[in-house]
N, C-alpha and C positions, 0 to 999 in steps of 0.2 A: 447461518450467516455464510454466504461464498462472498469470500475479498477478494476481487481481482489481482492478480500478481502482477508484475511491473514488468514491462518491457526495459531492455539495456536502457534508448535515449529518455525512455520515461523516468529508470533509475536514476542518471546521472541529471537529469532536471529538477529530477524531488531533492539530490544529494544539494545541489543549489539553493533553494527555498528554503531546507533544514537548518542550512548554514545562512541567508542570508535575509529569512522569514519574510521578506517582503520586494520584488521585481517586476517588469515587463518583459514583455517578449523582445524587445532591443536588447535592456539587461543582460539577461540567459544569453540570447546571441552571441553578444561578445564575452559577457565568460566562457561559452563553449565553444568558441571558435577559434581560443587560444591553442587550442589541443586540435582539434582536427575540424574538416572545412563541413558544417550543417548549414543547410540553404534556411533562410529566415523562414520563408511558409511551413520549413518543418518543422521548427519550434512553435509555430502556432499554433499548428495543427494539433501539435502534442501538447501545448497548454489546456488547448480546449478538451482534449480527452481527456486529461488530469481533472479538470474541471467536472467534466462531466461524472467520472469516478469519485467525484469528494472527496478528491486529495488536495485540492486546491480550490479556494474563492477567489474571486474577481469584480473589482468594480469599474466600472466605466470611468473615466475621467477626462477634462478636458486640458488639454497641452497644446504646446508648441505644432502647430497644423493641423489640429484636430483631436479627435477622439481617440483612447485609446486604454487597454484594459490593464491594470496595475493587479497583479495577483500576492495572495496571500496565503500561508501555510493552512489547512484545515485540520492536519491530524499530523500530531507530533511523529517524527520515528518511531521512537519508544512505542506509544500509542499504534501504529501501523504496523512494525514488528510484532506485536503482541495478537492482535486479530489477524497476522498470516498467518502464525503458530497456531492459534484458536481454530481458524479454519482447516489448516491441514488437518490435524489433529479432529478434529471434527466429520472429516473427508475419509479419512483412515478408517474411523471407528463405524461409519454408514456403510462403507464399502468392505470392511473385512472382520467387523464384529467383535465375535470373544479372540480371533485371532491378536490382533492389535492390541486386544488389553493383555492378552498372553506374552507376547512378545514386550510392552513393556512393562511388564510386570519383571519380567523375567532379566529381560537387559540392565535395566534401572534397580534393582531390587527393591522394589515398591512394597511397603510393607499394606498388607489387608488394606487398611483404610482409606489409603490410594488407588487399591483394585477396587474399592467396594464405588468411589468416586466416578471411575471409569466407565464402571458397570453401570452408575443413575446417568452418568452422559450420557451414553449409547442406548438405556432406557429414553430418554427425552427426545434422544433425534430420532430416535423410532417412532415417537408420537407427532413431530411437527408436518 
């Protein structure tokens, strides 16, 4: 599993959504435009990439002059914290092996059962 990491305006957009689970790109605008000056096409643009990532749903709806896309949370913090951890830690163990389980074996004092855990990860992603 590779989870895309979040860019700064992508962070401080999703930090938006977590907190207010449901907005437009007007919304985000002017919450974010209390702090510092982001041109409206770039929250768009960066909705849509959120969007495209599965961090975010969106549905169409009709307003006040038209059409327009109202987004919704798709993956809790928690839940999105949890598979960056996964994936780093995932990333570590393909790229540096028994190293990685050495070192947190070592750092963490991982008792056996924990190394033995490590050890069938790093088994699996050798197989995928």
């Amino acid at each position: 599993m590779n989870i895309k990491r979040l860019g700064p305006l992508e962070r401080t957009i999703m930090e938006v959504f977590w907190e207010k689970k449901k907005a437009d790109a007007r919304e985000v605008y002017s919450e974010l435009n209390r702090e510092k000056q982001i041109a409206y096409t770039t929250i768009n643009t960066t909705l849509t990439r959120l969007h495209k990532k599965k961090l975010l749903n969106r549905k169409l709806v009709k307003g006040r002059g038209g059409y327009r896309y109202v987004y919704t949370i798709a993956k809790s913090k928690p839940k999105y914290i949890d598979q960056v951890i996964r994936s780093t830690i995932d990333d570590l163990l393909m790229r540096f092996g028994n190293r990685t389980i050495n070192y947190f074996s070592e750092s963490l004092n991982l008792d056996e059962e924990d190394v033995e855990k490590l050890r069938a990860r790093l088994k699996e992603l050798s197989h995928e």
